[in-house]
C-alpha positions as CSV (number, residue, x, y, z in Angstrom):
1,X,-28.6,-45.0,82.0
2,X,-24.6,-45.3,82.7
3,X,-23.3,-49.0,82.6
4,X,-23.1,-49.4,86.2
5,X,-26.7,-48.3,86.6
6,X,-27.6,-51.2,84.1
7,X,-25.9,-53.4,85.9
8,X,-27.8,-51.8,89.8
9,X,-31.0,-52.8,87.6
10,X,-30.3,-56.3,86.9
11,X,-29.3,-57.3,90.6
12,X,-32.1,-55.3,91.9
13,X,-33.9,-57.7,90.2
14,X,-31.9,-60.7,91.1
15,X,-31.7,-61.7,87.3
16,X,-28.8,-63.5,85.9
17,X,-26.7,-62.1,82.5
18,X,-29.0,-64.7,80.9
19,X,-32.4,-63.8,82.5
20,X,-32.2,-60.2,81.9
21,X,-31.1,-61.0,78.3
22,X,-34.4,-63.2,77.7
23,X,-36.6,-60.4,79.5
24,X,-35.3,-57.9,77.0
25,X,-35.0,-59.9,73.8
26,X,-31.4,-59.6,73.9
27,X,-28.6,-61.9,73.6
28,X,-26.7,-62.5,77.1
29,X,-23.4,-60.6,75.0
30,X,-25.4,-57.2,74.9
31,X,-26.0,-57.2,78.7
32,X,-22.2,-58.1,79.0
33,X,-21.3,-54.7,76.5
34,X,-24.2,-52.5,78.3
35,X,-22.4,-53.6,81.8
36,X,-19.2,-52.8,80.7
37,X,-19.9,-50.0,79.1
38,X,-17.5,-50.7,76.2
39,X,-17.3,-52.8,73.1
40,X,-13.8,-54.0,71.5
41,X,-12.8,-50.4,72.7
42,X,-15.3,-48.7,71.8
43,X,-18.1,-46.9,74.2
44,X,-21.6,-48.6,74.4
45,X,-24.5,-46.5,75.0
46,X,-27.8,-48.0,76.0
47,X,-30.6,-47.4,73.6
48,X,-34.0,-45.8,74.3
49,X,-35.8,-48.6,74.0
50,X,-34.1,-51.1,76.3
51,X,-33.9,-48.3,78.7
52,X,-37.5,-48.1,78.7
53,X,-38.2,-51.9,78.3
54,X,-35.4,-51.7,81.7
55,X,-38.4,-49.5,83.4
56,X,-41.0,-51.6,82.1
57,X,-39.6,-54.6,83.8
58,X,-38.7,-53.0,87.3
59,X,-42.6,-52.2,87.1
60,X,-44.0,-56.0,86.5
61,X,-44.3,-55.5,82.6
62,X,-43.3,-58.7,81.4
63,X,-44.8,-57.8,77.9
64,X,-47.0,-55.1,76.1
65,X,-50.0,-55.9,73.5
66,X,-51.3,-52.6,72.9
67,X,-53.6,-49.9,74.7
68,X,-56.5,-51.6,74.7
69,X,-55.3,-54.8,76.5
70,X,-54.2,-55.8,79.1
71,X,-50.3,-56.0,79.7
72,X,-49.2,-59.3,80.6
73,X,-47.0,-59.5,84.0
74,X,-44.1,-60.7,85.3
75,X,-44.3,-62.9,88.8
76,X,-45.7,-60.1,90.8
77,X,-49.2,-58.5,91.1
78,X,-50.3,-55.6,88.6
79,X,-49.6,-52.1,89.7
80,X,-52.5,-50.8,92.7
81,X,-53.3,-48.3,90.3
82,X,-54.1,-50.6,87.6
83,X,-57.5,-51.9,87.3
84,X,-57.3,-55.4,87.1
85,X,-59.8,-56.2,84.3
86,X,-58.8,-53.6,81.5
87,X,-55.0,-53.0,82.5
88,X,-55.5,-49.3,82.2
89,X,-53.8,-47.0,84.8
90,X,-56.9,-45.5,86.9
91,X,-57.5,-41.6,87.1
92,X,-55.0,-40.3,89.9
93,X,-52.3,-42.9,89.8
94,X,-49.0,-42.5,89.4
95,X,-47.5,-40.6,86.0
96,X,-43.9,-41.1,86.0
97,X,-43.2,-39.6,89.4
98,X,-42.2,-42.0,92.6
99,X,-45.2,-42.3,95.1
């Protein structure tokens, strides 16, 4: 994920500096560095982890508590291919590929 990418995220999402800092347990300076790209002169690169938290969030994930419950999300519905009661993807549904 290149800076400007992070930044297509955020708006995509209509989600201030601030609000995208709270979603990914970040403070509001990181989103500021990933945007940028750059640190006091020195390149920033995005870690694994808030790229995937990034993916996460795009998907409704507001939060994760393990495989065998059900992941709490943000103001949208869950997934169609999610059963509602368990929060486990059903058999046939997406696997990282765009429907």
């Amino acid at each position: 994920m290149e800076p400007h990418d992070f930044r297509k995220w955020r708006r995509q999402l209509k989600l201030s500096q601030k609000e995208a800092a709270n979603a990914l347990g970040l403070k509001r300076r990181m989103i500021q560095y990933y945007e940028k790209g750059e640190r006091d002169g020195e390149k920033v690169k995005i870690p694994l982890a808030v790229r995937l938290a990034c993916y996460a969030i795009s998907e409704g994930i507001a939060d994760y508590h393990g495989p065998h419950r059900k992941p709490a999300y943000r103001d949208v519905e869950a997934p169609k291919d999610v059963d509602q009661k368990d929060g486990v993807q059903k058999a046939g549904g997406r696997k990282g590929g765009k429907d």
